[in-house]
C-alpha positions in Angstrom: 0.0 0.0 0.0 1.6 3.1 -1.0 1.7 5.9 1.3 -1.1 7.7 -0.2 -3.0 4.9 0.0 -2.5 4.5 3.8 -2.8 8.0 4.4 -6.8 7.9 2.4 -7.3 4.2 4.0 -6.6 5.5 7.6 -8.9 9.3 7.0 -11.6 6.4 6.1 -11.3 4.6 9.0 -11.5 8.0 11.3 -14.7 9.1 9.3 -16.2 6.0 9.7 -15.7 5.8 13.4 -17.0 9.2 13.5 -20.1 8.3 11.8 -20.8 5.3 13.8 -19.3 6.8 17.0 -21.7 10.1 17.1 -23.9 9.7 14.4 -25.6 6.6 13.7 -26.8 5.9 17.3 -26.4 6.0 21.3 -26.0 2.1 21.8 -23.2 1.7 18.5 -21.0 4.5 20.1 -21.4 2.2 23.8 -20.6 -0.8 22.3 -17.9 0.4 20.1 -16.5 2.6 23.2 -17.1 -0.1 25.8 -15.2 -2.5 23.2 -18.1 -5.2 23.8 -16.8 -6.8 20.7 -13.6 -7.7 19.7 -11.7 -5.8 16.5 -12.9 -8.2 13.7 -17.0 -7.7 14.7 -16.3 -3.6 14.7 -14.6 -4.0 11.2 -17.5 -6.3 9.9 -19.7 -3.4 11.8 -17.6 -0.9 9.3 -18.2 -3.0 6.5 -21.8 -3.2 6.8 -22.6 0.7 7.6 -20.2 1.5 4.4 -22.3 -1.1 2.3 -25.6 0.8 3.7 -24.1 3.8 2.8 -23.3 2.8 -0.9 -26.9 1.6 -1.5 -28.3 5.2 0.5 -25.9 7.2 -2.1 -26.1 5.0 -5.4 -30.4 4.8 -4.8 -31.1 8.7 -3.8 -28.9 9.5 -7.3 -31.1 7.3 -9.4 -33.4 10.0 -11.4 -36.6 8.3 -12.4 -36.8 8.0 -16.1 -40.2 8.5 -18.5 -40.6 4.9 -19.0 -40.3 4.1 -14.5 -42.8 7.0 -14.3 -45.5 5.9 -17.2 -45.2 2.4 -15.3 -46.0 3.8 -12.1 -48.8 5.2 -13.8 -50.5 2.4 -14.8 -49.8 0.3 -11.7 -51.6 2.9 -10.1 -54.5 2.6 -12.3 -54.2 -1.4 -12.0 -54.4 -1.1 -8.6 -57.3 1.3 -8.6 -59.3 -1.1 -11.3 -58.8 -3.5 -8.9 -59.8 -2.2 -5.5 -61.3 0.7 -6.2 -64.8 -0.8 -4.5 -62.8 -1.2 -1.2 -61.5 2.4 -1.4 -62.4 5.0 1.7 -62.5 8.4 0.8 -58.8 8.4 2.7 -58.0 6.5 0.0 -59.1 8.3 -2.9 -57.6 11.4 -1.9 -54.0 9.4 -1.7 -54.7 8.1 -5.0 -55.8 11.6 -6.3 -52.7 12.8 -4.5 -50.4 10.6 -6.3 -52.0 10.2 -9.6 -51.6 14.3 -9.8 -48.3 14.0 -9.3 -47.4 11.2 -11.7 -49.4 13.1 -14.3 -47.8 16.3 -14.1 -44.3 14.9 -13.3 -44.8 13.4 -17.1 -46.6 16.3 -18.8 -44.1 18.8 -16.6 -40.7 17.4 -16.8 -40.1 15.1 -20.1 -43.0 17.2 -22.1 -40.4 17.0 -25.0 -39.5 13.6 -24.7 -43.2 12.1 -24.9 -43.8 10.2 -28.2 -47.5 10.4 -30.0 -48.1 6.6 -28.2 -46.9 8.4 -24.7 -49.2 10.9 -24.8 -52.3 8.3 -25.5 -51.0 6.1 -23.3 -51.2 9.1 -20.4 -55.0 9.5 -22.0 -55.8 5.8 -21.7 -54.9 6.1 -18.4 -56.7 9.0 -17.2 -59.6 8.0 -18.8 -59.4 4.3 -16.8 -58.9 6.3 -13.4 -61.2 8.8 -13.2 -63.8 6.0 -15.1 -63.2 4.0 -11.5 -63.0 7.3 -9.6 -66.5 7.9 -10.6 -68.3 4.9 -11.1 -66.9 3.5 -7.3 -69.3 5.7 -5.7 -72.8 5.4 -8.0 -71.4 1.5 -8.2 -71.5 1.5 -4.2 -74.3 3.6 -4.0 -76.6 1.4 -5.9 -74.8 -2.0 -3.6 -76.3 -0.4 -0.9 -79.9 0.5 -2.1 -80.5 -3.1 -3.4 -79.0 -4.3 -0.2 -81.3 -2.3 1.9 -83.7 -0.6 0.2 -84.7 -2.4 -2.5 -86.9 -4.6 -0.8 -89.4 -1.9 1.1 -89.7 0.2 -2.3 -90.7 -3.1 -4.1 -93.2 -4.0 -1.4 -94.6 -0.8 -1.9 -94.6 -1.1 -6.2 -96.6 -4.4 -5.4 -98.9 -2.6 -3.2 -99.2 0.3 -4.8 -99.9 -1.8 -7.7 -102.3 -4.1 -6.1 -104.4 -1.3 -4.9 -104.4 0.5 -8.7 -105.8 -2.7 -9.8 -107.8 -3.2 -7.5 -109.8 0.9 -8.4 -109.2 -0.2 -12.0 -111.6 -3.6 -11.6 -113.6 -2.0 -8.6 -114.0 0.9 -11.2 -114.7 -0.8 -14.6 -117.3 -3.1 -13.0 -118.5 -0.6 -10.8 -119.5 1.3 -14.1 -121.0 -1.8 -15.5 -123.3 -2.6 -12.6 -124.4 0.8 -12.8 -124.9 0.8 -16.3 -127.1 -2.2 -15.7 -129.2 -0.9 -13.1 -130.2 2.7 -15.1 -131.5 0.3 -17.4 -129.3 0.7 -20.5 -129.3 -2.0 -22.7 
């Protein structure tokens, strides 16, 4: 290891204590200060913290590209075609929430880079949620009036029916019998 190398390999070492020591957590710094474990677990503790780190730094500079956002796009719509009966209103205004921001997240920042087939993709898709946005709530509506309603409103049709029948015949024959009594042949 050349001297430069030692020199970079042993600043490491300092800034990783210090990140462990004071800012990672309370119980690390007692255990690493209290030397509860022996040298090889506090370099395997190194070891894992710098791999944690890598995977923190290497996933926050991913940038989402057009084709990761149009596909969170339609797993949202997937998901809302498929519960959108169980939705609460909690959930609708989470799913409103996030299908705003998908939506103007595509039409905002890669407006130049959507194709023709993008752009009726997007349409497709809007069309599909606010289809389910809609429809959950006159769907659910009706559930409930043939589950509870229903019923009474028919037994009133029937007897509302019953009884119009009923004036008709009493009516018609009524008239008849009359008819037959004034002596009108």
């Amino acid at each position: 290891m050349t001297v430069h190398g030692a020199m970079l390999h042993k600043q490491f070492v300092i800034w990783t204590d210090d990140i462990i020591k004071y800012r990672i957590c309370p119980f690390l710094q007692m255990i690493i200060e209290n030397n509860y474990f022996d040298k090889e677990i506090n370099m395997c503790l190194r070891k894992i913290i710098i791999a944690l780190l890598a995977v923190l730094i290497f996933t926050t500079c991913t940038r989402l590209t057009k084709e990761d956002w149009l596909l969170r796009y339609k797993d949202l719509v997937d998901r809302v075609q498929t519960e959108h009966m169980s939705f609460t209103e909690k959930d609708w205004q989470k799913a409103d929430e996030e299908f705003n921001r998908i939506n103007n997240t595509l039409k905002n920042r890669f407006k130049s880079e959507l194709t023709n087939e993008d752009k009726i993709t997007m349409h497709i898709y809007d069309m599909r949620y606010n289809f389910y946005r809609n429809t959950s709530g006159v769907i659910r509506k009706i559930t409930d009036y043939i589950e509870n309603d229903f019923r009474n409103d028919m037994d009133d049709v029937i007897r509302q029916g019953k009884r119009l029948f009923s004036d008709i015949i009493n009516n018609f024959f009524g008239s008849c019998s009359n008819s037959s009594n004034t002596g009108i042949d």
